[in-house]
N, C-alpha and C positions, 0 to 999 in steps of 0.2 A: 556442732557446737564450735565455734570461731574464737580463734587468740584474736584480738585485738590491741596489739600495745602503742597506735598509733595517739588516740584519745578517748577521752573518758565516754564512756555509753551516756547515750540522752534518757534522761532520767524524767517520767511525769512529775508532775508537782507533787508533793507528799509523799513520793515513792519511799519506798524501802530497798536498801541494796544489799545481797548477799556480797561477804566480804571474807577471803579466805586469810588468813595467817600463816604463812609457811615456815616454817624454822628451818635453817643445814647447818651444814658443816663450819658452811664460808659463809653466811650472812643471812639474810630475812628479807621475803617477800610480801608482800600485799597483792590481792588480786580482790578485784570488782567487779563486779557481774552488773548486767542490765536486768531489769525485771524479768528476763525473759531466762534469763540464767544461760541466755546464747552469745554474747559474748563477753570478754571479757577484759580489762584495762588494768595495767600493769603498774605500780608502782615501786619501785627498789633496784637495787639491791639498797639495804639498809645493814650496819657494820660488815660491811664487805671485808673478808677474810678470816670474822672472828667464828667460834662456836657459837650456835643458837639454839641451846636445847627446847626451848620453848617461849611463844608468843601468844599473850593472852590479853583481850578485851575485856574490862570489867563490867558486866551486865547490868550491873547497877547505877551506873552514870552514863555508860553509851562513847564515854572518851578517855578512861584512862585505862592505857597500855603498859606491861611489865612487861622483857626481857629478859630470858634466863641465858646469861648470855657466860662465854670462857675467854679471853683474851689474852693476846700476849703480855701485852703489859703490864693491866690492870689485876691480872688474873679469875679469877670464878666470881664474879658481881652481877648485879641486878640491873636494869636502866628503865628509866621511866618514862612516860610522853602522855602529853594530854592534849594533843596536836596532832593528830595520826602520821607521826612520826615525822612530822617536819623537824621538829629537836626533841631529844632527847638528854635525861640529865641522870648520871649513877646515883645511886644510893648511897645516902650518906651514911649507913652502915650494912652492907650487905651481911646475909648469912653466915654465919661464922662459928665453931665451936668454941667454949670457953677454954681461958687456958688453963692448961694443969698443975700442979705444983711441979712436978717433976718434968715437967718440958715435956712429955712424951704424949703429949695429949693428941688424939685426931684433926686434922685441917681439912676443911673443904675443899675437894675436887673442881666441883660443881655442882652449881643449884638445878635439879632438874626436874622438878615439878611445881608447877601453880597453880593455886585454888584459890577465888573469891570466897571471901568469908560469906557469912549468913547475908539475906537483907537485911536483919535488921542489926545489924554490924558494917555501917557501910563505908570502915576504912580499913578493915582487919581484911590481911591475905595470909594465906598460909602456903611455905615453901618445900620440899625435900629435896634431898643432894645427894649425891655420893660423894664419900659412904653414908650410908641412911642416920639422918638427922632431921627432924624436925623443928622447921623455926615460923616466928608467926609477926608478922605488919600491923598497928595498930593506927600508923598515919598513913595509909596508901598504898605501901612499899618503900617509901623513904628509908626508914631506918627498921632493922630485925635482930632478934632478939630470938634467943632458943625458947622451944617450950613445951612445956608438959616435961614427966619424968623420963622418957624413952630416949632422950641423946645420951644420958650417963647412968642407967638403972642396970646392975650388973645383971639382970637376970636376961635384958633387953639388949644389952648389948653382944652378950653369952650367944644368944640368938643371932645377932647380925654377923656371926664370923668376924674374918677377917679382910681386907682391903685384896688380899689374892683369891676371897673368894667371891660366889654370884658370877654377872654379865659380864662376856668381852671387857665391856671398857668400865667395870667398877661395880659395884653393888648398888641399890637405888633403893631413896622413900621416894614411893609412889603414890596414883591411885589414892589422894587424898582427896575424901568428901565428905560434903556439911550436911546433914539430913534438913531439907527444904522449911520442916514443920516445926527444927529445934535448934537453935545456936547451937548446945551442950553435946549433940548425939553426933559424934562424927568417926569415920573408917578410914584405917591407910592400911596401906600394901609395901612390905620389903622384900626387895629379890635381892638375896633370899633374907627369911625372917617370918614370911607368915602373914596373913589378914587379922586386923586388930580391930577393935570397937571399943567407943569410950563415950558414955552416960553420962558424964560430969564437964564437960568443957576441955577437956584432955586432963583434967587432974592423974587420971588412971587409964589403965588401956586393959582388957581384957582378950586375949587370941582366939579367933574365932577362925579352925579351922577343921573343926570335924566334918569329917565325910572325904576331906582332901587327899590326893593322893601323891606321893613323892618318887622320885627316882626307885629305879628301881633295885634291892641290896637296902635300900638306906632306912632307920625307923621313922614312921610318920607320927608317931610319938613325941621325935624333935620336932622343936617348931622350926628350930636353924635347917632342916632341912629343906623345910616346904618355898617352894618358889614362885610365889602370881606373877602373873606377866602384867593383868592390867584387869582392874575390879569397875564396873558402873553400878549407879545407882538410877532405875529406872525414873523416868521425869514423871511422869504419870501415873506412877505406884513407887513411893518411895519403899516400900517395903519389900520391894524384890529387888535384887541382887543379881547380876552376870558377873561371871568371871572366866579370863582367856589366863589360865595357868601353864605353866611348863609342863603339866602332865596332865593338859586337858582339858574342858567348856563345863564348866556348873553352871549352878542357876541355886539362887538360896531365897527362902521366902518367911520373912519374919511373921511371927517371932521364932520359928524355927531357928537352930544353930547349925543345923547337920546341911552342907553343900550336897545338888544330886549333881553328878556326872553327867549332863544333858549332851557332851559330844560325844557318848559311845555310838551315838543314833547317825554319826557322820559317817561317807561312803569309806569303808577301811581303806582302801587304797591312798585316800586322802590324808586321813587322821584328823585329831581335833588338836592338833600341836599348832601353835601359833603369838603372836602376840597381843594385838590391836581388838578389841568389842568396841562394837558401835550400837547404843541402843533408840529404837525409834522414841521420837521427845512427843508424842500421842497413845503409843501402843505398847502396854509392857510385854506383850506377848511376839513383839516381834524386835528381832537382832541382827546383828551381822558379823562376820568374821572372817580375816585373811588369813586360810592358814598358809603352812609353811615344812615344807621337808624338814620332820621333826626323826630322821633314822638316826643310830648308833652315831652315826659322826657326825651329825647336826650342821649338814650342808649351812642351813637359815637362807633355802632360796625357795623359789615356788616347785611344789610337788613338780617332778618330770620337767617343770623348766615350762608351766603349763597356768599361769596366775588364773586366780580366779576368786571371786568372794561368795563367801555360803551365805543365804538368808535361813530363817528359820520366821515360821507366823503362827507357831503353836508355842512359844516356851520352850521350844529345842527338842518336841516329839519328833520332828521331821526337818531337813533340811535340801534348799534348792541351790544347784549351783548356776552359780550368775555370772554369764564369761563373753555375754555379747560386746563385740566391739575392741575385747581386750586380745592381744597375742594369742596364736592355736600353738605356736613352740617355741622353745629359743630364747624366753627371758627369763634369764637368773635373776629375778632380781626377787625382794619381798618387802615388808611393809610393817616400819616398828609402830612400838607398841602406843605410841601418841601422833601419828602418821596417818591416821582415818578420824573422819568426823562426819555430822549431818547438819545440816540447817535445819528451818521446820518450816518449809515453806510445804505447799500440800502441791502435788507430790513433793517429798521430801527430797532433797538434794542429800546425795552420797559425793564423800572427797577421800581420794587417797593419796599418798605419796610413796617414792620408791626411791630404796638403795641406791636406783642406778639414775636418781632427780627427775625422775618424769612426774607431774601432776595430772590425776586420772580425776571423773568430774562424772556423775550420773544424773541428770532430772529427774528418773521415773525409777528412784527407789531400789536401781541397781542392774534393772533390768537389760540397761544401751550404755556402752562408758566409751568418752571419748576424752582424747588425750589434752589437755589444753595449756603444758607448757613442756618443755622436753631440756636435758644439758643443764639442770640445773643442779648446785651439787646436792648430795646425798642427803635426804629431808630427812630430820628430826621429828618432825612435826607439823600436826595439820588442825586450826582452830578456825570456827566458825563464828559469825557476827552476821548481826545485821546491823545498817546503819542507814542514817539519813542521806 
């Protein structure tokens, strides 16, 4: 599989082109594939130097792009393009918490999740930041607007701790999604805070986290405990559930409420600690996941320094390790929690991203990975498109 960043792959008439979105540290990539998914053409860097938490295609027009982006100037804002990034334009009101009487209210860090509303909502997006907040687009992303009761419901906030507590760099609404069949039925994720579910359009959120398991010392009783890393919602059975937890791989199947622990079935030496699920968008029975030296001092690099991505094709009875083509020693590096994606091309295409900015690329479902950009900085994130 070929970098190509000389010019664009020759494309048949009416083809279709996989299309990666890269998020880092220091700015956003574009990458394009030929039909062949063998090589690949380069576009960007785009806001070079700024934070890119994440870079999203809207599925439902095929040309408008959001921007979770952090700047120095500007600070924690949105950008918009309907141009595949030839211009881009901020948000004339990015995410933001209300203020308080007392001045002592929360600010936004950063916006670090994005979610295309339903289809048939076709200009509603919905945001998360650190610290965990909820807000939601009614014009495209132009302007946001908080919502539902979870940014100031003391019971909800009681839950989200405090700004010293959760991930390295801040606490996060995550893992927000729209159930396919329903506007009203949607799930988010707070690290920490717990998996929620809401039947109303977010009027209300109910904590959906029995069967979950927590640190260890700590009650799983609290919800403020419980930590997801990162929840999917199967494409082809919206009723099934994965999730890549701080303390482990579930699998939850509605209407059931209770999560089963599907990584205890992973090689111990491994563990099911990690961040990133990736679930196949034909097969709910089949998933993926990178874990990560989850010991007492939470390295966050690859077990033994040894990367590798687990498949599962039973629901998580059994799990294959998939390491052709990638490092046998020697890289510390690992892979957050919006850092993996697939396309749905048949075979499906697998993408990952690393700490240390390598882009890793599979044709055959995980089987062969070859590296297809290297030096680039520390990826955020990895979204998948197809385009004309």
């Amino acid at each position: 599989m070929a970098s190509n960043t000389e010019k664009p792959a020759v494309q048949k008439p009416g083809a279709r082109q996989t299309l990666l979105l890269v998020a880092t540290r220091k700015g956003a990539w574009f990458y394009y594939a030929d039909q062949a998914r063998q090589t690949w053409r380069t576009d960007g860097p785009h806001f070079l130097g700024h934070i890119i938490n994440q870079l999203v295609l809207d599925p439902r027009d095929g040309r408008t792009l959001l921007a979770a982006a952090k700047t120095g100037h500007l600070g924690p804002t949105v950008f918009r393009s309907t141009d595949f990034g030839r211009t881009w334009k901020e948000a004339g009101r990015p995410p933001a918490f209300a203020a308080s009487a007392d001045g002592n209210g929360r600010a936004v860090d950063h916006t670090f999740w994005l979610t295309p509303g339903h289809a048939d909502e076709p200009d509603v997006w919905y945001a998360g930041t650190s610290p965990q907040g909820l807000f939601r687009s009614e014009d495209g992303g132009v302007n946001w607007a908080p919502f539902s009761c979870i940014n100031d419901d003391p019971q909800y906030r009681q839950w989200m701790g405090t700004v010293q507590d959760g991930t390295p760099d801040g606490p996060k609404m995550h893992s927000i999604i729209v159930d396919p069949r329903d506007a009203a039925h949607l799930y988010l994720a707070m690290s920490g805070g717990g998996v929620h579910e809401s039947l109303d359009g977010g009027h209300s959120f109910t904590p959906l986290v029995d069967g979950l398991e927590v640190v260890e010392g700590f009650d799983p009783a609290e919800i403020t405990f419980h930590d997801p890393h990162c929840v999917r919602l199967c494409p082809s059975n919206p009723d099934r559930l994965y999730q890549q937890n701080h303390c482990g791989i579930y699998r939850l199947d509605r209407p059931a409420r209770r999560w089963q622990r599907i990584g205890r079935n992973m090689p111990a030496a491994v563990g099911d600690i990690g961040f990133p699920m990736v679930i196949h968008p034909r097969d709910a029975d089949t998933a993926w996941v990178f874990p990560m030296d989850g010991t007492s001092v939470w390295p966050r690099t690859s077990p033994d320094g040894k990367p590798a991505v687990y498949a599962t094709r039973n629901g998580g009875e059994t799990w294959q390790r998939l390491d052709a083509g990638l490092p046998a020693s020697q890289a510390w590096w690992t892979v957050k929690r919006q850092a993996m994606a697939a396309d749905r091309n048949d075979p499906i295409g697998l993408y990952f991203g690393t700490t240390s900015g390598e882009l890793w690329a599979s044709r055959d479902e995980g089987r062969q990975w070859e590296c297809i950009a290297r030096h680039l900085p520390e990826i955020y994130a990895v979204e998948t498109a197809e385009v004309a």
